[in-house]
N, CA, C and O atoms as a GROMACS GRO file, in nm:
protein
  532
    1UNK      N    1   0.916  -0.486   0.738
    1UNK     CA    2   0.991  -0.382   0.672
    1UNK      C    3   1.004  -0.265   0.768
    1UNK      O    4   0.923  -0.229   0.854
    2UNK      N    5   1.125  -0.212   0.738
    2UNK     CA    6   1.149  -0.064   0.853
    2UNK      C    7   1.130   0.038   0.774
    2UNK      O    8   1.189   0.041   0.666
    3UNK      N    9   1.033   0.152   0.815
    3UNK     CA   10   1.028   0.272   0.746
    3UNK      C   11   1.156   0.379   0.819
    3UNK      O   12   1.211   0.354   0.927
    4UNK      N   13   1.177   0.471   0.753
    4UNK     CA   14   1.321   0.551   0.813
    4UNK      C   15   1.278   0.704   0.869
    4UNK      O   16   1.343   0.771   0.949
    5UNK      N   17   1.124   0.746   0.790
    5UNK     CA   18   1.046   0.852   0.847
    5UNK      C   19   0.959   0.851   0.912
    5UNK      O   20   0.908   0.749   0.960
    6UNK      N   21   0.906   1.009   0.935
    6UNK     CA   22   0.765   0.970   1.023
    6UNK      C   23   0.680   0.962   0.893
    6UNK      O   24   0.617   0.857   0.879
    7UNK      N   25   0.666   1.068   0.784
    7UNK     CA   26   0.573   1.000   0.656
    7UNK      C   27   0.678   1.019   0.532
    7UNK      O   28   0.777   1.086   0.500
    8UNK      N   29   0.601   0.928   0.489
    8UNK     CA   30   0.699   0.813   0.371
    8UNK      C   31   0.608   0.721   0.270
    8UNK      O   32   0.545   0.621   0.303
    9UNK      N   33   0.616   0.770   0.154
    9UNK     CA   34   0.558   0.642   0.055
    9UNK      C   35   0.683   0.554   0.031
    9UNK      O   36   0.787   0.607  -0.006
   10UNK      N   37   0.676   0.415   0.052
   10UNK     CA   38   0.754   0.299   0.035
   10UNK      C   39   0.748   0.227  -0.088
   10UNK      O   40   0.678   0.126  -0.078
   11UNK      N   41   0.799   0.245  -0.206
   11UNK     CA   42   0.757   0.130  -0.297
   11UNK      C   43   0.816  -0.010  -0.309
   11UNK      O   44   0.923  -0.062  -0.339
   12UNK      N   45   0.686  -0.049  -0.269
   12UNK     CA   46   0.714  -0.248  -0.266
   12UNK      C   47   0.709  -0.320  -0.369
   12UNK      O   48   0.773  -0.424  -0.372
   13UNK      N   49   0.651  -0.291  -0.450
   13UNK     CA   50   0.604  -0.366  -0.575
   13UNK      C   51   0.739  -0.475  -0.632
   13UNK      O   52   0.714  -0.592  -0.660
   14UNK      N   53   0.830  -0.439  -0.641
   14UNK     CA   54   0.883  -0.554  -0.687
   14UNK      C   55   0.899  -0.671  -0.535
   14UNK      O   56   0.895  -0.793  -0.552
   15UNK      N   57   0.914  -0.617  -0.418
   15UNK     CA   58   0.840  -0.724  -0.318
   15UNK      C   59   0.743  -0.825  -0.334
   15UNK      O   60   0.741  -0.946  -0.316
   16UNK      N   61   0.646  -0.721  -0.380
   16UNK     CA   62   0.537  -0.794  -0.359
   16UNK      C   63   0.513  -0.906  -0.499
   16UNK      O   64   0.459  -1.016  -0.492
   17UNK      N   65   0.581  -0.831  -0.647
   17UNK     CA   66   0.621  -0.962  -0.766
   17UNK      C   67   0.686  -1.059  -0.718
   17UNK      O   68   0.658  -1.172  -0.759
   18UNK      N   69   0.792  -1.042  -0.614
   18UNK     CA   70   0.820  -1.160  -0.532
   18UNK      C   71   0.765  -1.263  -0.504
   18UNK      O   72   0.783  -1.376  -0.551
   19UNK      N   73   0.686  -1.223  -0.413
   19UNK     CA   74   0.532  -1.323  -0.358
   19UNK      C   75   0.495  -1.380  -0.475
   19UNK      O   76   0.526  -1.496  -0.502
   20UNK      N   77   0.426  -1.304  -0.555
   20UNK     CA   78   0.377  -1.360  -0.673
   20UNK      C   79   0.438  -1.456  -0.755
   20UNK      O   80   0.370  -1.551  -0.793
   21UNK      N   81   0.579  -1.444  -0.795
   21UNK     CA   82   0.692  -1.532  -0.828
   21UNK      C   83   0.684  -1.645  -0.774
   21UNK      O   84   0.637  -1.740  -0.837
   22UNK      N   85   0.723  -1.659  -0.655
   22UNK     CA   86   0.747  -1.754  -0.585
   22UNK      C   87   0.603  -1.865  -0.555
   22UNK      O   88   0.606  -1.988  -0.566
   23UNK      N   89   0.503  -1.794  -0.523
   23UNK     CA   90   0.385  -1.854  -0.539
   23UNK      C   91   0.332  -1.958  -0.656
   23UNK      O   92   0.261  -2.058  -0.649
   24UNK      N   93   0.400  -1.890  -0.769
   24UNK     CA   94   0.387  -1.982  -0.890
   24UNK      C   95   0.273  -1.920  -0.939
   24UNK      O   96   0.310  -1.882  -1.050
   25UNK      N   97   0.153  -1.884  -0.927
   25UNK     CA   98   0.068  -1.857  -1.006
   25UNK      C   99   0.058  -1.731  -1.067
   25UNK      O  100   0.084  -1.616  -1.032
   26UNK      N  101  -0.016  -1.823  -1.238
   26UNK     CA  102   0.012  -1.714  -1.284
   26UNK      C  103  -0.108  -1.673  -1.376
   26UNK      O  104  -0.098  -1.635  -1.493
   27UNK      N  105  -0.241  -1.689  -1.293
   27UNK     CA  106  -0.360  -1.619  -1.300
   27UNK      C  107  -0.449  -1.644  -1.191
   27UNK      O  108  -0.505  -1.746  -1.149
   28UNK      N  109  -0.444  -1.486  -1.146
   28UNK     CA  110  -0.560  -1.490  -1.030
   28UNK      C  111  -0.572  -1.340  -0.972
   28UNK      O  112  -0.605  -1.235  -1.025
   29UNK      N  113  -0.535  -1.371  -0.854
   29UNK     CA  114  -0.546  -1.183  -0.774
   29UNK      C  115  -0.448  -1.210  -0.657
   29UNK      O  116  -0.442  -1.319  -0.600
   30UNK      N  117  -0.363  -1.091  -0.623
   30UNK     CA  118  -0.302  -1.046  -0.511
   30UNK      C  119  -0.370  -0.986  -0.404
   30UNK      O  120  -0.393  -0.867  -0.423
   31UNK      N  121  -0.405  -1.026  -0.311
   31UNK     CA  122  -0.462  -0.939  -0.226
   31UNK      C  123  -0.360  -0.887  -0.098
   31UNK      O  124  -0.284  -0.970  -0.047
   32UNK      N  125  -0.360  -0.758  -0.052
   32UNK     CA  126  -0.266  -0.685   0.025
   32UNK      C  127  -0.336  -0.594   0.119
   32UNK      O  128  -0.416  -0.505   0.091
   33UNK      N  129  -0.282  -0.642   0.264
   33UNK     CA  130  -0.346  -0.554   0.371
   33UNK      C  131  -0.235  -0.541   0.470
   33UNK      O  132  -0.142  -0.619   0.484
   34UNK      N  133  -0.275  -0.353   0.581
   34UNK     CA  134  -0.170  -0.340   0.630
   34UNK      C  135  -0.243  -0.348   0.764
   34UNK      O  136  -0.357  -0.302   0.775
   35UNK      N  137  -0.178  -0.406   0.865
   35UNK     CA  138  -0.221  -0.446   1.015
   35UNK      C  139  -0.208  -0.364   1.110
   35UNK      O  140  -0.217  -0.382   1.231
   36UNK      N  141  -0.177  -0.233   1.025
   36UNK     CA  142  -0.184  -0.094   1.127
   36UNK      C  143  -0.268   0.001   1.130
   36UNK      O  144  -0.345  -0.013   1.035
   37UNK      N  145  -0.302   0.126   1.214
   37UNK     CA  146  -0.376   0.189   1.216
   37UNK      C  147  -0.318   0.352   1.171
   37UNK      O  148  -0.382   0.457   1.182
   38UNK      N  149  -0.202   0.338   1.128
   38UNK     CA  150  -0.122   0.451   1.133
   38UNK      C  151  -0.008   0.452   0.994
   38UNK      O  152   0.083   0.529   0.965
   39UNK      N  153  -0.063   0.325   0.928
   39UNK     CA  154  -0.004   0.303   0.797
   39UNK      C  155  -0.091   0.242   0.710
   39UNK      O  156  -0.175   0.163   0.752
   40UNK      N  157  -0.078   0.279   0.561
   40UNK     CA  158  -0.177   0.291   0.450
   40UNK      C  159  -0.088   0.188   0.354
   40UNK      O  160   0.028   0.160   0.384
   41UNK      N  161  -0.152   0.138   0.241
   41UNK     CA  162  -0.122   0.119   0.082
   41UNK      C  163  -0.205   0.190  -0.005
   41UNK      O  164  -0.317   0.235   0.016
   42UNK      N  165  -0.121   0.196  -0.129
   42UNK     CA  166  -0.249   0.245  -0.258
   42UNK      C  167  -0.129   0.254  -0.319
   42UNK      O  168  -0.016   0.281  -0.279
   43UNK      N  169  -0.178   0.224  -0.427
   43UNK     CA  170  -0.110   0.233  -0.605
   43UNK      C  171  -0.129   0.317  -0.657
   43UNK      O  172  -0.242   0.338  -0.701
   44UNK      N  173   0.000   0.422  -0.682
   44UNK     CA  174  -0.008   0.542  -0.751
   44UNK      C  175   0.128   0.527  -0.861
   44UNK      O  176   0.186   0.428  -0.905
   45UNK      N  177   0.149   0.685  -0.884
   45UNK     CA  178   0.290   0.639  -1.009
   45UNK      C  179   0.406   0.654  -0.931
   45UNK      O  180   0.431   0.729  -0.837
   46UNK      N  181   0.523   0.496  -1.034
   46UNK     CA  182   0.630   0.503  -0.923
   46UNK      C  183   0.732   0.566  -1.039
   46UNK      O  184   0.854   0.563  -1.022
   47UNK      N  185   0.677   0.617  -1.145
   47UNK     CA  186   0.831   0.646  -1.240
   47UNK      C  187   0.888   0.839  -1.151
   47UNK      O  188   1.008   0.864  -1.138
   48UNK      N  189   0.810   0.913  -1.119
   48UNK     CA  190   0.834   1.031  -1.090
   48UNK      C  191   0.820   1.003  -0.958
   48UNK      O  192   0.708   0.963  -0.927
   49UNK      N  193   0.944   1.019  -0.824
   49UNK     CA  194   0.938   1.091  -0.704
   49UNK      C  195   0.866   1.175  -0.648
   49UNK      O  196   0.821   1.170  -0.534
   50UNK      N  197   0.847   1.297  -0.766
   50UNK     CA  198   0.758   1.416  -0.717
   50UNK      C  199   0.648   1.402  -0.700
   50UNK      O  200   0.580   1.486  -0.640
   51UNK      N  201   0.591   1.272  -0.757
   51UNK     CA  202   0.462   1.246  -0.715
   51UNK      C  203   0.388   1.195  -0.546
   51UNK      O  204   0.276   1.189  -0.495
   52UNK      N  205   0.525   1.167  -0.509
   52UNK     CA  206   0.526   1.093  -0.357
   52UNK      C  207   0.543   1.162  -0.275
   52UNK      O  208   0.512   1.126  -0.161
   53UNK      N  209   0.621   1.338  -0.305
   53UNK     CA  210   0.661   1.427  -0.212
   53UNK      C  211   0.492   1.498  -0.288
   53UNK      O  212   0.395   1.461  -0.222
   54UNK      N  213   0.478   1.533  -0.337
   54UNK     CA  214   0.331   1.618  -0.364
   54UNK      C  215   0.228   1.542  -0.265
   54UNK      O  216   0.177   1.622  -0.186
   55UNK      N  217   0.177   1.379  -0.246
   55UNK     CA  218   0.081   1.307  -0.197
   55UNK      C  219   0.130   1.366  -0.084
   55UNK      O  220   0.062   1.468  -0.067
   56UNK      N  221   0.206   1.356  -0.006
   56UNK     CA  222   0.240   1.322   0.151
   56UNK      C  223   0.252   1.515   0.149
   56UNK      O  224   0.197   1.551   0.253
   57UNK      N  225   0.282   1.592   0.102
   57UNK     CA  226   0.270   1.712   0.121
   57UNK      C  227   0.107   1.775   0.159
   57UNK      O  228   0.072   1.833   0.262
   58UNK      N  229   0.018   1.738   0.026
   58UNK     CA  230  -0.087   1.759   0.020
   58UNK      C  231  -0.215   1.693   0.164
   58UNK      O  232  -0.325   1.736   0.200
   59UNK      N  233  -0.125   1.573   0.214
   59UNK     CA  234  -0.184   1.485   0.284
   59UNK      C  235  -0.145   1.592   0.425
   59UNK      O  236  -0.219   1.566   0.520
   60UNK      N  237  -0.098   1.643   0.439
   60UNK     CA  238  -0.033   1.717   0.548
   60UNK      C  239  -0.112   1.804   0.571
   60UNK      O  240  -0.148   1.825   0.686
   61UNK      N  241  -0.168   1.892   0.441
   61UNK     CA  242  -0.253   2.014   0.456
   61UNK      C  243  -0.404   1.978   0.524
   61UNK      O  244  -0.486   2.039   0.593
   62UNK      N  245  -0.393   1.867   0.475
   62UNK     CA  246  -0.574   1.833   0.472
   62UNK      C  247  -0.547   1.772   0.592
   62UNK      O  248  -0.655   1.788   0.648
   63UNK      N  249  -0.482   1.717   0.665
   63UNK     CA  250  -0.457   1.650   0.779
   63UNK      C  251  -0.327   1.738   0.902
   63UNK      O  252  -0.246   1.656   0.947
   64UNK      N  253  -0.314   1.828   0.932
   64UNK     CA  254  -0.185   1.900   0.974
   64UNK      C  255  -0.177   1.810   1.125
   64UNK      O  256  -0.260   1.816   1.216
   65UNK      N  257  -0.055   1.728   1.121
   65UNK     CA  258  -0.022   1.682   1.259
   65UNK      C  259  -0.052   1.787   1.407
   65UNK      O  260  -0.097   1.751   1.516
   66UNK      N  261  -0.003   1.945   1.359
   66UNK     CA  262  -0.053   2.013   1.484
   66UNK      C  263  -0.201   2.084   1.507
   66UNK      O  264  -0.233   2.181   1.577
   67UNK      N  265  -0.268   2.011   1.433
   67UNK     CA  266  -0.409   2.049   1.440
   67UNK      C  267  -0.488   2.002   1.602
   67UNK      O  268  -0.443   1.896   1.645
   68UNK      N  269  -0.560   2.047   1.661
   68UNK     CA  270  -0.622   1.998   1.829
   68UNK      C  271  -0.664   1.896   1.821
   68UNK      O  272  -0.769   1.916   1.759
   69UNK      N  273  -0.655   1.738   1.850
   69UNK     CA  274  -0.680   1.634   1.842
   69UNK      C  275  -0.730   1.624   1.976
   69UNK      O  276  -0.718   1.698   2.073
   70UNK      N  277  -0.813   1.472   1.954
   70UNK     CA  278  -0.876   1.471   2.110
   70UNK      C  279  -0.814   1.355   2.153
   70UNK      O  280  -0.848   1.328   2.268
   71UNK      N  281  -0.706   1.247   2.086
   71UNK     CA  282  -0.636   1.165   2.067
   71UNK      C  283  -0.514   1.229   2.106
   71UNK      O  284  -0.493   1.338   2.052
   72UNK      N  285  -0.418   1.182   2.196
   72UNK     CA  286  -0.335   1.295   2.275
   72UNK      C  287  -0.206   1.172   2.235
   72UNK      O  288  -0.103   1.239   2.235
   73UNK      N  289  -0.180   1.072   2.212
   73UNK     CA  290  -0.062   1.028   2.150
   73UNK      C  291   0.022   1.087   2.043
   73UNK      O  292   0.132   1.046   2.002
   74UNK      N  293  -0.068   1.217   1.993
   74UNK     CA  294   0.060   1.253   1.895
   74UNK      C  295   0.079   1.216   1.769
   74UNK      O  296   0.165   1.260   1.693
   75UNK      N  297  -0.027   1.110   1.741
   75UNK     CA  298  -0.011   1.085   1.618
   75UNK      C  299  -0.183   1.033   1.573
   75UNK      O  300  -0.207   0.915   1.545
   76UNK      N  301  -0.292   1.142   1.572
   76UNK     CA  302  -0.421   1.140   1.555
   76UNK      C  303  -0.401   1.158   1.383
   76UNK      O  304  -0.459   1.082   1.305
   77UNK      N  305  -0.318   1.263   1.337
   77UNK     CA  306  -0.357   1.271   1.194
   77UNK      C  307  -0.282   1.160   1.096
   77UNK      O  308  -0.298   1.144   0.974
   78UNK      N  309  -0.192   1.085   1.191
   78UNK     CA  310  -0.166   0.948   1.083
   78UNK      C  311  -0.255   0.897   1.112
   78UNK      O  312  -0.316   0.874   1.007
   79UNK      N  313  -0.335   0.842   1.233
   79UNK     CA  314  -0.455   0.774   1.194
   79UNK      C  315  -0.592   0.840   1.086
   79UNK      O  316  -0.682   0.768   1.043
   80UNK      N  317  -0.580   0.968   1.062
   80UNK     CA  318  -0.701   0.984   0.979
   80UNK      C  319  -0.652   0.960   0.846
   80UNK      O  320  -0.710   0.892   0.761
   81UNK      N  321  -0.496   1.048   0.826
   81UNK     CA  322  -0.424   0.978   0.651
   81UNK      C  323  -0.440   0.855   0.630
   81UNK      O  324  -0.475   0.825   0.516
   82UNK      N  325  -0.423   0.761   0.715
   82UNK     CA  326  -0.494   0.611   0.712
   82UNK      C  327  -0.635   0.551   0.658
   82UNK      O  328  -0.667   0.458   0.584
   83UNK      N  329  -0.705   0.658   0.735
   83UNK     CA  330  -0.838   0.618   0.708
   83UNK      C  331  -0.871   0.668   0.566
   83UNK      O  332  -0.954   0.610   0.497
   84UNK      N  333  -0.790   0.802   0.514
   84UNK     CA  334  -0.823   0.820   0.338
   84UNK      C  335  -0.753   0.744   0.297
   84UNK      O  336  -0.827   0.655   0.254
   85UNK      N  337  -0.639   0.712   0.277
   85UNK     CA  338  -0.556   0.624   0.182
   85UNK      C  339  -0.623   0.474   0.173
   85UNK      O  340  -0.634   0.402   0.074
   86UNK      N  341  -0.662   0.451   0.295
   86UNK     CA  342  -0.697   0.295   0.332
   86UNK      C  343  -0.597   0.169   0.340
   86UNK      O  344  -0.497   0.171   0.268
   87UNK      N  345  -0.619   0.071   0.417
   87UNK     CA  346  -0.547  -0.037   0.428
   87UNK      C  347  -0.537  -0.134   0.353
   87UNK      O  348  -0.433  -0.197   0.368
   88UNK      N  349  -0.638  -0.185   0.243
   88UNK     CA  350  -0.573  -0.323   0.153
   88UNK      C  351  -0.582  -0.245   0.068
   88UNK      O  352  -0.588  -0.122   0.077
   89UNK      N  353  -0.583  -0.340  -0.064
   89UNK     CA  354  -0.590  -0.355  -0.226
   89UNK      C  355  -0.602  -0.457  -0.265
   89UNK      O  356  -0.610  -0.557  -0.193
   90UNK      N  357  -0.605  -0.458  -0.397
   90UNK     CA  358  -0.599  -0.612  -0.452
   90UNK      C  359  -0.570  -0.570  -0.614
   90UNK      O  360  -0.621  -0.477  -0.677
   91UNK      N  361  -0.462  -0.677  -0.662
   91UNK     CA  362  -0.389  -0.670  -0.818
   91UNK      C  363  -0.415  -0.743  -0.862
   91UNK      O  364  -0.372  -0.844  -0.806
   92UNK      N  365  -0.510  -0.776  -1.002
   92UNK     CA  366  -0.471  -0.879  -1.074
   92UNK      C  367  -0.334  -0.919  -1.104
   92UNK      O  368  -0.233  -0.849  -1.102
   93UNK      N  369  -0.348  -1.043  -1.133
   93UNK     CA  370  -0.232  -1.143  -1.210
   93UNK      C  371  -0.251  -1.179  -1.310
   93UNK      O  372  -0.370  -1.197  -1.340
   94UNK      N  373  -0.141  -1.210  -1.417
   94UNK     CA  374  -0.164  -1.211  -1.521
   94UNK      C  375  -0.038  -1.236  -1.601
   94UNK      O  376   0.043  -1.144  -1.600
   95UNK      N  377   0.000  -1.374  -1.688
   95UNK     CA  378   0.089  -1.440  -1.683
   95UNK      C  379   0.204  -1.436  -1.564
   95UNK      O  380   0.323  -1.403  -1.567
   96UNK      N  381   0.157  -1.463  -1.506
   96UNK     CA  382   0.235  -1.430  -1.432
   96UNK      C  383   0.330  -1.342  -1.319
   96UNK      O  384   0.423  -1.373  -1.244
   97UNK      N  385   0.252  -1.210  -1.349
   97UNK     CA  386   0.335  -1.062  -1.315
   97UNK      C  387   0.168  -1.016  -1.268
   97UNK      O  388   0.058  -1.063  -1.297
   98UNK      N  389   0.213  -0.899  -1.181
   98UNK     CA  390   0.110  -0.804  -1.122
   98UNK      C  391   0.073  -0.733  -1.236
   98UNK      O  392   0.166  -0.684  -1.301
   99UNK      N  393  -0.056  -0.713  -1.279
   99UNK     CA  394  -0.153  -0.647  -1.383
   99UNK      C  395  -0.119  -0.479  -1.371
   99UNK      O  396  -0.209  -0.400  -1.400
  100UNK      N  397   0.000  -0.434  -1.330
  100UNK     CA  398  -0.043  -0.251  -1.305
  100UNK      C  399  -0.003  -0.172  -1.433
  100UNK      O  400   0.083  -0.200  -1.516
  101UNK      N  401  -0.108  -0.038  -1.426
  101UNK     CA  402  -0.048   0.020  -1.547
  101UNK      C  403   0.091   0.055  -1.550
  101UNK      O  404   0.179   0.025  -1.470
  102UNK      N  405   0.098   0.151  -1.699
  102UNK     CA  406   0.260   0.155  -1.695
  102UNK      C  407   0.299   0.251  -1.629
  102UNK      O  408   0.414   0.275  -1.667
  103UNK      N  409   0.259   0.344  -1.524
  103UNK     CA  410   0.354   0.409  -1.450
  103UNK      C  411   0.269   0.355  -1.317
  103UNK      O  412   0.237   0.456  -1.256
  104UNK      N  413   0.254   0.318  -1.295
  104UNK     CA  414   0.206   0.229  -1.121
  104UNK      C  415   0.302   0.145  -1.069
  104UNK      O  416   0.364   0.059  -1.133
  105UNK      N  417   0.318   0.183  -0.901
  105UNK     CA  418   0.360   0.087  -0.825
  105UNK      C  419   0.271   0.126  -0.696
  105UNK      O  420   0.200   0.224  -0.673
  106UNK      N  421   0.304   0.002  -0.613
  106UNK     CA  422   0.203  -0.002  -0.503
  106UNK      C  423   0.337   0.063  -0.374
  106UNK      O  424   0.459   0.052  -0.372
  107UNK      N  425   0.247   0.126  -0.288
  107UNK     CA  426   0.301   0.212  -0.181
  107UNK      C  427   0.245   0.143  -0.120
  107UNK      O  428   0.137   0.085  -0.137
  108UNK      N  429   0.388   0.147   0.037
  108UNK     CA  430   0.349   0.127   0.175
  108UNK      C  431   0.365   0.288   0.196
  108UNK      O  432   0.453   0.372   0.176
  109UNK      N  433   0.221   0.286   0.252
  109UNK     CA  434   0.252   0.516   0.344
  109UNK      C  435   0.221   0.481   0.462
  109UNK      O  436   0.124   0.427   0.514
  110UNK      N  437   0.355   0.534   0.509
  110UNK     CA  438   0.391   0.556   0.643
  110UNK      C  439   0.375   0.687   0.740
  110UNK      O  440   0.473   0.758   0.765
  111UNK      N  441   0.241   0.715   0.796
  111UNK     CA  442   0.241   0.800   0.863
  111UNK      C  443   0.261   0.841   0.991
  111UNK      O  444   0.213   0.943   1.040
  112UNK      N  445   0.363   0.729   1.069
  112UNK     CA  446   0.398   0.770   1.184
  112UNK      C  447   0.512   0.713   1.242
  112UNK      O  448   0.523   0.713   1.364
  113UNK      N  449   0.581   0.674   1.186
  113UNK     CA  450   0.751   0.630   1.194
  113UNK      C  451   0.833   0.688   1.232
  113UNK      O  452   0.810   0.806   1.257
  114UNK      N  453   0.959   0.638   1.252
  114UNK     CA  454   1.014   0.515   1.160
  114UNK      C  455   0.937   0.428   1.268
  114UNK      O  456   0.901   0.462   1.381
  115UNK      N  457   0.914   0.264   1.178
  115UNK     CA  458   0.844   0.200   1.259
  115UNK      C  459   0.863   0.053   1.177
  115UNK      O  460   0.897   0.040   1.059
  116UNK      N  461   0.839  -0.025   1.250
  116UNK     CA  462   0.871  -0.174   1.174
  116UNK      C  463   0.728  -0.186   1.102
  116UNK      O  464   0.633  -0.158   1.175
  117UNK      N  465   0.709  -0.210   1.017
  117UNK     CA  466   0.543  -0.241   0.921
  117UNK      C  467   0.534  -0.354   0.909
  117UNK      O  468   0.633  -0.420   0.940
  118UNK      N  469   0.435  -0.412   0.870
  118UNK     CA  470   0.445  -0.578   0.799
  118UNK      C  471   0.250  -0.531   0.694
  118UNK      O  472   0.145  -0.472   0.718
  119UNK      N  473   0.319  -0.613   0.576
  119UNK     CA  474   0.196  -0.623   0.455
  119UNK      C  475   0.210  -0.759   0.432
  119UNK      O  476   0.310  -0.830   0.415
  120UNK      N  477   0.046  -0.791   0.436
  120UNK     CA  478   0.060  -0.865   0.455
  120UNK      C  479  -0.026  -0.947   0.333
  120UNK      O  480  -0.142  -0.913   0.307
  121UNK      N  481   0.035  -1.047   0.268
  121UNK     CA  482  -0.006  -1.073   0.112
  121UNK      C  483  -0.038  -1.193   0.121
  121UNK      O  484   0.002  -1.264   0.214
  122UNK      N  485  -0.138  -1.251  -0.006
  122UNK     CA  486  -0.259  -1.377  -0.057
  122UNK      C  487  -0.222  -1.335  -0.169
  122UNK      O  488  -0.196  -1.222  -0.210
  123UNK      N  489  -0.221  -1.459  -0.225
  123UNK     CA  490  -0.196  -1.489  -0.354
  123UNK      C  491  -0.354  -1.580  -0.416
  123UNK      O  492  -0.387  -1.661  -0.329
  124UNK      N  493  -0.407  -1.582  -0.482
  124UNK     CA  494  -0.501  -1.667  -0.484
  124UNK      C  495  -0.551  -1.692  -0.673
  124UNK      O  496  -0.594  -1.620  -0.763
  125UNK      N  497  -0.520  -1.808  -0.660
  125UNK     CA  498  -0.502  -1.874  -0.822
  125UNK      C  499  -0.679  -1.860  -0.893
  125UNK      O  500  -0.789  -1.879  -0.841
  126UNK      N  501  -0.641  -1.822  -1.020
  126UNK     CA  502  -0.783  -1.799  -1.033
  126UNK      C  503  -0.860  -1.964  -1.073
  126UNK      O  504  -0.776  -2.053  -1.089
  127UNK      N  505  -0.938  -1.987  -1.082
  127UNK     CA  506  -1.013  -2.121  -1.069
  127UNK      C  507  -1.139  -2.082  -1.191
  127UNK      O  508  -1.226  -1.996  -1.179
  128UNK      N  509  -1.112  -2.183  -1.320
  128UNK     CA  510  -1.177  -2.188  -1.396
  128UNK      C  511  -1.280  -2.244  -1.398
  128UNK      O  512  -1.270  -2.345  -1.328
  129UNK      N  513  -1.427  -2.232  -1.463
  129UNK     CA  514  -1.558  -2.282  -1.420
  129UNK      C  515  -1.608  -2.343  -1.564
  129UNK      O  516  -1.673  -2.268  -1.637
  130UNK      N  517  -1.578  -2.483  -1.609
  130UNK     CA  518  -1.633  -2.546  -1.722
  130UNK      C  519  -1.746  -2.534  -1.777
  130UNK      O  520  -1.780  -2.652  -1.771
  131UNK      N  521  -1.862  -2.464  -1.844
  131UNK     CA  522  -1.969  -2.493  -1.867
  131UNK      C  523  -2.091  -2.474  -1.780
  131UNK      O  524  -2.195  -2.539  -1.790
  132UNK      N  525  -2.053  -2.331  -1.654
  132UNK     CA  526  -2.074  -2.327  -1.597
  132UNK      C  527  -2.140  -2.433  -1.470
  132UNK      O  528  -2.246  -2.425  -1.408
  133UNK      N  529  -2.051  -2.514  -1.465
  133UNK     CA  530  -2.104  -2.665  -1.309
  133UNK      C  531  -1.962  -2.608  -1.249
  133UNK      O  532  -1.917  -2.652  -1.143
   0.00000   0.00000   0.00000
């Protein structure tokens, strides 16, 4: 996926019901991780915008790109927004569909773009245990 900023919450979620779709199963867990050091996921609310310009605002203060880094590429405080947001997750499943509440979707945050990303998703069927054997 191409991000178009330098920070950016991305919502994937119907992507990632994709996976899930196509996978066929329809009880178990999603698991989701990002293979960068400078880009995050986490599930927050996707019905209000303002919630995505407030995160990445707030994420700015506590992290200010022109703060003295000892990391001289220029992009030290997307790696620390990284390190709070964090890189996987994991969703239940459940008939079929991702388990999220009703105003949740899952974000790709992009803190140092535009940049090609890749998330990278497991599907994994849940496995019932008879009588405990």
């Amino acid at each position: 996926m191409r991000t178009s900023k330098r920070e950016e919450l991305v919502d994937i979620t119907e992507q990632v019901q994709g996976v899930v779709t196509q996978a066929g199963v329809r009880e178990g867990v999603c698991w989701l991780f990002v293979p960068h050091t400078t880009a995050a996921i986490t599930i927050n609310e996707n019905a209000d915008p303002s919630v995505r310009v407030d995160i990445l605002e707030h994420l700015r203060r506590l992290v200010p790109a022109t703060e003295h880094y000892r990391h001289t590429e220029g992009n030290a405080d997307a790696h620390i927004k990284t390190v709070l947001v964090g890189n996987s997750l994991w969703v239940p499943i459940v008939n079929g569909r991702l388990r999220l509440g009703t105003w949740q979707g899952i974000f790709l945050c992009e803190f140092d773009g535009p940049r090609t990303r890749k998330v990278w998703v497991e599907v994994t069927e849940r496995q019932r245990v008879a009588d405990g054997k």
